[in-house]
N, C-alpha and C positions, 0 to 999 in steps of 0.2 A: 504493500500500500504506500508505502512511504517510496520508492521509485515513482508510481502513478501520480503522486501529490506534484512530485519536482516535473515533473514533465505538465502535469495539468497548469503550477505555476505559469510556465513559464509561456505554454499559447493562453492562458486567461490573459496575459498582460498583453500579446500582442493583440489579442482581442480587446481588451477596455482601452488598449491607444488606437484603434482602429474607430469604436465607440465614439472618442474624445473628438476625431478629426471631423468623421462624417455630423456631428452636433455643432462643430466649429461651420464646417459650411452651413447650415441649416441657419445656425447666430446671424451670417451674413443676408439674410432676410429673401432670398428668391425662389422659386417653387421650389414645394419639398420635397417633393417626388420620389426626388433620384436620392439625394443623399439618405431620406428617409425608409425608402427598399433597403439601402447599401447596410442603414444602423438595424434593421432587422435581423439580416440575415446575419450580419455577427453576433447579436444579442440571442439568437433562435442557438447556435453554435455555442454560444456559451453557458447556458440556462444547459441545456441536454450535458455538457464536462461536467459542469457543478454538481448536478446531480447523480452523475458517476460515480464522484469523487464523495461524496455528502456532505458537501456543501450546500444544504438545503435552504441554509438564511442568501444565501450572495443566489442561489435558482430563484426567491421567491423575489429579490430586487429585479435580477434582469426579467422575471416574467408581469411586474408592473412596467417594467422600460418599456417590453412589446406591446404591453395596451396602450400606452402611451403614443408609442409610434404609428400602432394602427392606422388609427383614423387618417395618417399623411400620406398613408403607402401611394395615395396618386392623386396626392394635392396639386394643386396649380399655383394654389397661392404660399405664403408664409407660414409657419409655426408660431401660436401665439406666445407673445414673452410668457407668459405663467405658465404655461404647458412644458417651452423651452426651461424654463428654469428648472423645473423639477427633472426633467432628462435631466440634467448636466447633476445635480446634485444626486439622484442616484449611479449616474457614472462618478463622480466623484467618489461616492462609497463604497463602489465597487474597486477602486484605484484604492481607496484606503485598506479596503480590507485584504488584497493583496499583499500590503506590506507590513501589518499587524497580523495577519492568524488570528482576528478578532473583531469581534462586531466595530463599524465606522464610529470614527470622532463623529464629531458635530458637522455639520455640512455645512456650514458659514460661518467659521470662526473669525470674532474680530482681529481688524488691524494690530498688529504685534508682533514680536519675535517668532521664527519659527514652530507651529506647534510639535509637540513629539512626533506627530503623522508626518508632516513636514521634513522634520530632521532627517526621520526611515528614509524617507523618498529620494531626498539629496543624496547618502550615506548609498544608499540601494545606486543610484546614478556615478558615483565614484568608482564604487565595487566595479560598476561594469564596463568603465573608461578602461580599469587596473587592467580587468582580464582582457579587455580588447588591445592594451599596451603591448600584455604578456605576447598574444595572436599576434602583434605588427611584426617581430622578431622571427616567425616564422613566414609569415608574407614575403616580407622582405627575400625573408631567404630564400622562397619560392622565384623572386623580381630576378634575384642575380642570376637563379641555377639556367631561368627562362632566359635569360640573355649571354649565358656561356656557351648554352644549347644552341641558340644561336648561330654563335659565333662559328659551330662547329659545322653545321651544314655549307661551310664555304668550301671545306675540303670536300665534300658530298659534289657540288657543285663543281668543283677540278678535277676529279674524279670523272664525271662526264664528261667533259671537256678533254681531259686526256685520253678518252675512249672514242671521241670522236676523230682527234686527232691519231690516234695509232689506225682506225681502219682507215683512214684517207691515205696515210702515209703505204702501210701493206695493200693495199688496193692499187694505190699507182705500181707498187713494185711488182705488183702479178703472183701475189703469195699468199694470197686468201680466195676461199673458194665464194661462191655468189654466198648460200648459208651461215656462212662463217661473216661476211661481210654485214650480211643483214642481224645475224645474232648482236655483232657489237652496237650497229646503228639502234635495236632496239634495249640494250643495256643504256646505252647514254639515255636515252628517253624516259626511262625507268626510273634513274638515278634522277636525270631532271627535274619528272615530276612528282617523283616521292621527295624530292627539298621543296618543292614550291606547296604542297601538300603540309606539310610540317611545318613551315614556314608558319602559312596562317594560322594555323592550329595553334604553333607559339604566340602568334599576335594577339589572337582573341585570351589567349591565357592569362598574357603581360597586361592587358589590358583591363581586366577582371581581378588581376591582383592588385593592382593598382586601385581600383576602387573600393576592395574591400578594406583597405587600411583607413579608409574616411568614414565618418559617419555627418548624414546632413543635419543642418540647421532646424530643419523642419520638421525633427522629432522633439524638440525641447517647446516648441509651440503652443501644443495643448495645454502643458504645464502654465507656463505663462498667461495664457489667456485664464486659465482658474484662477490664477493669481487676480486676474482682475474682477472676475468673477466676484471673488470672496469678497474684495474691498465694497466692490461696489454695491451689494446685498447689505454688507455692514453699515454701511454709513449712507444709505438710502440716495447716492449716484448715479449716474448713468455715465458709462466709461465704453468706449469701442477701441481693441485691439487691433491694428493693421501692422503684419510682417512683409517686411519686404525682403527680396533676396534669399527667403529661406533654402533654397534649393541646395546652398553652396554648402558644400562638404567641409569636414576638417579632422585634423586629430582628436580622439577620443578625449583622451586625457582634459586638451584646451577645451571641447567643447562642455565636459565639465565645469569646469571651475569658470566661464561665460555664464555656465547654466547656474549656476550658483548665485551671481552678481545682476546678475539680469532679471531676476526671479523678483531680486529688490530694488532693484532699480524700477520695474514695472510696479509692482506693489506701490512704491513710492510718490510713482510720479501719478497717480489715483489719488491716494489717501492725503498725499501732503501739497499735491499740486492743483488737481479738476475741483472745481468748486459743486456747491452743490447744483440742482436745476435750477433754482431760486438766484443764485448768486450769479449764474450764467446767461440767465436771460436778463436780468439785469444791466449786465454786462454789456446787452449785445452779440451773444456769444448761442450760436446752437447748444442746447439744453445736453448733448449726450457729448461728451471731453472724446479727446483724440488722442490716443495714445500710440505714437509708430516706432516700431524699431526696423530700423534699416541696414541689410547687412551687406557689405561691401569688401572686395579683395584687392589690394596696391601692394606698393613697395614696402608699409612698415609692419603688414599682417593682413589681420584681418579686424576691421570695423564695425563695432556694431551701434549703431544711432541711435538712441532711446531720443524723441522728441513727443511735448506733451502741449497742448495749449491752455495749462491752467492761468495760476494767476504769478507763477513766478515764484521766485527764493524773495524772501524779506530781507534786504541787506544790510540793511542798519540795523534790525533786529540779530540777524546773523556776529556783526561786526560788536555790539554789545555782548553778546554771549562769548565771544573769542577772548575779547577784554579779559568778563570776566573768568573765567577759564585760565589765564594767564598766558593763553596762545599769539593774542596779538599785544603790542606796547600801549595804544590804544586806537580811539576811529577815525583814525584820519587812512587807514589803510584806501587804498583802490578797489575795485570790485573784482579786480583778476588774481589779488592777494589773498583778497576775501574768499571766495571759491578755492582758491589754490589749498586756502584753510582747513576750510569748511572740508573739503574733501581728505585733509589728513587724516578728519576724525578729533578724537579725544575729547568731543562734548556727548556728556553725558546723556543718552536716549531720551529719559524718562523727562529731563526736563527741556529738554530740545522739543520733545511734541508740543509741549505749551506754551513754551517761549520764541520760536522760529516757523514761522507760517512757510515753508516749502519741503526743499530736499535735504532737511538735515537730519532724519530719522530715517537709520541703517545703514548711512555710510559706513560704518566702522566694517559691518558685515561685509558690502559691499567691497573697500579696500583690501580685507583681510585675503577675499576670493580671488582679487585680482592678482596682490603679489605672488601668491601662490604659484599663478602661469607664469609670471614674467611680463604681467599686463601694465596700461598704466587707464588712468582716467584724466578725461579732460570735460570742462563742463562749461555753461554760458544760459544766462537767463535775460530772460527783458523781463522790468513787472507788467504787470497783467495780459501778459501773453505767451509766458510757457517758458517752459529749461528742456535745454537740451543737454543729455550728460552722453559723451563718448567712450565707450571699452574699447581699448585696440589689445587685441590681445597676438601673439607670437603664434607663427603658423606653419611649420615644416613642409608641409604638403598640406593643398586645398584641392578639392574634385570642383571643378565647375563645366559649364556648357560653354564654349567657344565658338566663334566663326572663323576661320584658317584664310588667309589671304596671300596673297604674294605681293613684293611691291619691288617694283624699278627691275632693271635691268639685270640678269645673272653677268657678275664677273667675269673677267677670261678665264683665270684661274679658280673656278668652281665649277665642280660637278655641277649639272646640268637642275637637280634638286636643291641648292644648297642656299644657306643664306636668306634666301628672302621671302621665305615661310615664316608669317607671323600669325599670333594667336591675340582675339579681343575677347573678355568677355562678353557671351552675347545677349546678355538681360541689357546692356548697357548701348545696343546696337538697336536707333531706331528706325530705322528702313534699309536696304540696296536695291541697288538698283544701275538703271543704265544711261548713259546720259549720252547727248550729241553738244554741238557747237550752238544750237538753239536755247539748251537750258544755263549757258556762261551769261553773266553779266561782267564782261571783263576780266581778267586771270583771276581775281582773288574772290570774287563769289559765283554762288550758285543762286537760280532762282528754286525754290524749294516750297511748294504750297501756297505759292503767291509772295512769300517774301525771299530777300537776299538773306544767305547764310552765306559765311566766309567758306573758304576751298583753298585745301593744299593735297597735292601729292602727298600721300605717305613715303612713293620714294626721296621726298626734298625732306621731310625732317628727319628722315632717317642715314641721309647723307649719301643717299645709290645714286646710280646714274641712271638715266630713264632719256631715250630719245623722242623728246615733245615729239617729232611729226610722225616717227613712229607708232606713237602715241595716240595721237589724233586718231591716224589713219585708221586701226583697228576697233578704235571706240574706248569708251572711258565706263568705270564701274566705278560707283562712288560707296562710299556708308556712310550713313547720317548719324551722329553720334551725339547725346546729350552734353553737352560742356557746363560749367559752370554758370554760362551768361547767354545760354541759348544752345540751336543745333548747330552743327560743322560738320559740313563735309568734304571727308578724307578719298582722295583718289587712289584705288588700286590697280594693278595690272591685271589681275587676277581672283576671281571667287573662286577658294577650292571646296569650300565646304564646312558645315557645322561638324562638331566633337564634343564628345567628354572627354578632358585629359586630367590628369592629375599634374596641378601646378605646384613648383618646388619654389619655396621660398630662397631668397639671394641670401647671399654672407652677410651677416651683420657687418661689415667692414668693408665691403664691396663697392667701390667708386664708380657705382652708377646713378646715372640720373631718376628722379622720381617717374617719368615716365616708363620705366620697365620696373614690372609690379612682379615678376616671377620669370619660371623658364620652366619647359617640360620636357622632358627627354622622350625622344620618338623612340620608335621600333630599332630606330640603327646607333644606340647609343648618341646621338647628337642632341645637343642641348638647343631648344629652340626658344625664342625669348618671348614674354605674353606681356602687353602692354596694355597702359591703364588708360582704361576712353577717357577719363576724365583729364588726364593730363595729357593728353595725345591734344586734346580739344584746344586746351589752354598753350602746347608747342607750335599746333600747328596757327595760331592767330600769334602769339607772340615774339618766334623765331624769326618774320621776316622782319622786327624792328629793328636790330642791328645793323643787317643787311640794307635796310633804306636810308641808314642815317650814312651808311657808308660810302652810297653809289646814291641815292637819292633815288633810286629806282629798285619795285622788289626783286632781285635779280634772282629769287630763289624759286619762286613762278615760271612754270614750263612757259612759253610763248604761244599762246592759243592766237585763233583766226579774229578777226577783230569785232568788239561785244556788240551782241545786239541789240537792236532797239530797247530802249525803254518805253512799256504801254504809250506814254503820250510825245516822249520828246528823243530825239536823236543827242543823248548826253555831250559827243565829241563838241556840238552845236553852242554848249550851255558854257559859261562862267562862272567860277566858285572863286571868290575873295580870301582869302584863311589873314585875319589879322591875331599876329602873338606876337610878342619881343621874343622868344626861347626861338632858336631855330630846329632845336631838335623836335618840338611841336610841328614845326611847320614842314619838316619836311615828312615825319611821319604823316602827318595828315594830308599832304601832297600827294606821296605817294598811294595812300589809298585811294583817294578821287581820280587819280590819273589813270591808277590802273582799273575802275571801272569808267573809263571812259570820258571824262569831264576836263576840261580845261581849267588851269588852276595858275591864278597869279596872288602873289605875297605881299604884306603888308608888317614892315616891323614894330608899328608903334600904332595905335590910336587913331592919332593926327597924319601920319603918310595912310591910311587908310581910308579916311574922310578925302583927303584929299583924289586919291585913285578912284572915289566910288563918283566924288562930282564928275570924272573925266571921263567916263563909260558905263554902261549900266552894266551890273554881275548879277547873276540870277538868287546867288546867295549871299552870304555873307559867314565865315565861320569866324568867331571871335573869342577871345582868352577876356578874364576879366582882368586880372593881375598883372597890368602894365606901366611903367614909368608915365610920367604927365597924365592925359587923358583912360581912364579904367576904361574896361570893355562896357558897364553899365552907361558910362554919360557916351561914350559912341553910341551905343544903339540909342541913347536919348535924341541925339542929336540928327542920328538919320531919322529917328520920326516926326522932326520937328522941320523937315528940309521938303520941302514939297519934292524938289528933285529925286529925291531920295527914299521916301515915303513906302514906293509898292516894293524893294527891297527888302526880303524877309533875312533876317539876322539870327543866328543860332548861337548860343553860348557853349564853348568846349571847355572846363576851368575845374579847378582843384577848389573852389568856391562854390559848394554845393549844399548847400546846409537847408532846412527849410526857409529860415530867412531870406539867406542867399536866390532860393528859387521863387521866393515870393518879390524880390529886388527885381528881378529879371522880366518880368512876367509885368510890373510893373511899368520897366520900360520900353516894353514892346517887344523882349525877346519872344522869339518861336519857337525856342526848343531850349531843352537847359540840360548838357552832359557831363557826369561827372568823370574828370579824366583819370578818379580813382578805379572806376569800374566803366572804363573805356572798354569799349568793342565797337570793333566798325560797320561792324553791321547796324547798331543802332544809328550811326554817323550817315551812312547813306541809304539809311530806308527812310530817314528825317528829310534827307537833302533832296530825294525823289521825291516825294510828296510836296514839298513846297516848289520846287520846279514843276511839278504837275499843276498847282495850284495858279504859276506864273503864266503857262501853256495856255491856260483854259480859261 
């Protein structure tokens, strides 16, 4: 009996996380249909174990789950919240009773330190990072034998090859008979195709071994959303969990001790953060809180975002508590000192609840889970609109989905395969697709949904060589990739195709750039490099500012056929003004205009600007505030005051962006107000189209 119990264990559990998920869709509010079939038939499978095993109290739950479920089995519409509640809290006590051998805790226990069920759970989640650690050493050892084996069918391979060569050789010399000739012809073939036979068989193997050392993100989920569960029952909330990213695989162990910090991290940013419905409508604010963790893979690990839109960390309150505490000297501290604090730890839980309105209940927890991995935390609040706290935690190897690209030209001196196979993640890839010389608006953008997005070759920031007419002439493959400040689109030579690979984290001491987040080693031992969208986005707009301060032109831009029309106006046709003292402004912002197509003359001061705009009319006007004698505000003052001058629209480019600032401008008649903190050119000239359209027409 006690054999049958361990084995019933251990599918009851993956059946009550099977439970957990199919109820987590249902939470998500759209017909029930489907996931509510899917929670029967695991609940119908688990009621008939239990009762094997006599487990007759955990048969008599799951057999209220199934009346429960009934009535959805081909619903159209949603699961009502009371119906949904009461599923989840007997899946809950069915997860409890798993790890007790005893009747369920309480099914909504308040906000607080872990309860005993709790701790089980955690404790039960280590145990089986430990044992899956123990299994990686055997994986592993499977990865190498699978690539020595490898290695060996190259002689298999010579082998044939020397068999083809000996009967060509005896053949010409007249020393074999026809039989004997054709024996060896069908030995090579043999040999051939029992290595290319083996081959594969090795690949799909390496490649299976490799995933099994990961465990994904999107087993620890369920747990977390009961965490909010719990809070939000206790303190009569409305809270909605959204994970992003879960897909992405990692080490057991790290995904541990994530799972541990995250658990309270999420708890927290509920209890201490989402106000109530009363407070939130108030507010302003949708009545049910947003709670998102977003999981992400770069150069320094792996990310996980916990963002919340409560009411924010109290910081003065925060920075009184530190005081007293004797953590800080006293409040004249910064807010980034303050946090840096607060996240040490070392104030006391019990009276942090009552004394600090945010996320200062469970840090201690929190940090203790982090060092553990080797993690660190970073965090940032605005008041009344939410804290964001970051885990990055150390990631040896992650599993993710990839798109495989090729970019620029193969070397002379490379194999024909080599080198210009790259890997994106492809949650992070928002379209490909195929382009002609129609969807260019000048070397540096693309038209994309109706608007300009910036365009670089992946082979230009990657330093290949790629011949533009070569180029051209076979056509162009782009991906549109989410950046920081919008979409970008990267030019490939080549789409090879989606993957699962297993990403290997860089050397901690490794002198590369944040744009390469990992590398994967293919089938032939070579290490191929995976690159981070996000910063690919932010190289490929960035890199050619150097380069235009250097030549005044972006010389890093293949040479396309020349842009096409803009909807109303033939841009070559139009004149842009750009007034700044800094040259380095002007000629960055030269060069963008020029290379979508506009004609572009300078202005170094204010007053040489006014003067140029009386002597010919410019469609626009791009202008800095921050300049010796006359600012950019009384110029644009001044052209609205010049009849001459009047249908001239003026744009502000300036490091003077504040709300003030934009209510200054706005004042004087500017038309657009950019901050050259959070410049992008694509906001630069979808502003500068529109008002040239607006000049047109």
């Amino acid at each position: 009996m006690t054999d049958l119990l361990q084995y019933f264990r251990i599918e009851a559990r993956e059946l009550v996380d099977e439970l957990s998920a199919a109820l987590s869709e249902l939470a998500r509010g759209g017909p029930a249909a489907g996931p509510a079939g899917t929670a029967l038939r695991h609940a119908h499978t688990l009621k008939g174990a239990a009762r094997v095993v006599g487990w007759t109290g955990m048969a008599d739950r799951v057999h209220e789950l199934e009346e429960l479920l009934g009535p959805f089995r081909n619903a159209a519409g949603p699961v009502p919240a009371v119906d949904l509640a009461r599923m989840q809290a007997l899946t809950d006590q069915l997860s409890d009773e798993l790890v007790e051998d005893a009747p369920a805790a309480p099914v909504i226990p308040a906000p607080r330190a872990e309860t005993p069920v709790e701790a089980s759970r955690a404790e039960e989640v280590v145990s089986t990072a430990q044992t899956a650690r123990a299994s990686l050493q055997e994986i592993d050892s499977l990865i190498n034998g699978v690539s020595q084996t490898r290695s060996q069918l190259g002689s298999v391979r010579e082998g044939a090859r020397r068999a083809r060569r000996l009967r060509a050789a005896l053949d010409d010399a007249g020393r074999l008979t026809e039989e004997q000739i054709e024996e060896l012809g069908t030995l090579a073939r043999m040999l051939e195709n029992s290595a290319e036979r083996v081959d594969r068989e090795l690949r799909e193997v390496y490649t299976t071994a490799e995933r099994l050392r990961l465990i994904p993100v999107e087993s620890i989920v369920p747990d977390l959303e009961r965490g909010v569960r719990d809070v939000t029952a206790a303190q009569g909330k409305q809270a909605r969990l959204e994970v992003l990213g879960a897909q992405i695989a990692l080490d057991a162990t790290i995904l541990a001790g994530a799972h541990t910090a995250l658990r309270q991290i999420v708890r927290n940013a509920v209890a201490h953060g989402v106000e109530t419905p009363e407070q939130r409508r108030i507010a302003g604010k949708d009545v049910v809180g947003q709670v998102r963790v977003e999981v992400t893979h770069g150069a320094v690990g792996v990310r996980f975002r916990c963002t919340d839109d409560g009411r924010g960390v109290d910081l003065a309150a925060v920075r009184r508590k530190l005081v007293q505490a004797g953590r800080a000297p006293d409040e004249s501290i910064d807010d980034t000192r303050t946090l840096s604090l607060l996240l040490g730890s070392g104030i006391s839980t019990a009276s942090t609840v009552s004394e600090i309105s945010g996320h200062g209940i469970g840090l201690d927890v929190v940090q203790d889970a982090v060092q553990r991995i080797g993690g660190r935390l970073e965090m940032s609040t605005t008041p009344g609109q939410g804290t964001t706290i970051d885990l990055v935690t150390p990631a040896s190897m992650t599993a993710q989905e990839v798109v495989l690209v090729r970019a620029g030209a193969r070397l002379e001196d490379e194999p024909d395969d080599a080198g210009a196979l790259i890997a994106l993640p492809l949650a992070q890839v928002r379209q490909a697709r195929r382009v002609g010389a129609e969807d260019f608006s000048g070397a540096l953008a693309l038209w994309h949904q109706g608007r300009r997005i910036p365009y670089v070759p992946l082979a230009d920031v990657l330093g290949r060589p790629e011949d533009p007419a070569a180029a051209e002439k076979k056509g162009r493959t782009v991906l549109v990739l989410d950046g920081r400040n919008g979409a970008v689109a990267i030019g490939v030579s080549r789409l090879v195709g989606t993957a699962e690979i297993a990403v290997r984290a860089l050397p901690a001491l490794a002198p590369v750039p944040p744009l390469l987040c990992g590398i994967w080693i293919d089938i032939d031992g070579r290490p191929r490099p995976v690159l981070d969208p996000v910063e690919l986005a932010a190289a490929a707009t960035s890199r050619r500012v150097p380069l235009a301060l250097a030549t005044g032109v972006p010389t890093a831009v293949p040479v396309l056929p020349p842009p096409s029309p803009l909807p109303v106006s033939h841009p070559e046709q139009t004149t842009i003004l750009i007034v700044d003292d800094s040259l380095t402004t002007r000629m960055l912002e030269r060069s963008i205009l020029q290379a979508a197509g506009y004609r572009v003359e300078e202005a170094g001061s204010a007053e040489e600007g006014l003067a140029m705009a009386t002597r010919k009319p410019y469609a626009v006007a791009v202008v800095d505030v921050e300049m010796p004698g006359m600012d950019g505000f009384a110029f644009i003052e001044q052209t609205r005051a010049r009849p001459e001058l009047r249908r001239m629209p003026c744009v502000l480019v300036t490091t003077k962006a504040s709300p003030a600032d934009r209510e200054r401008g706005r004042a004087a008649g500017a038309r657009g107000h950019i901050d050259k903190g959070e410049f992008h050119q694509s906001l630069l000239l979808d502003l500068i189209a529109g008002l040239v359209a607006e000049g047109v027409s």
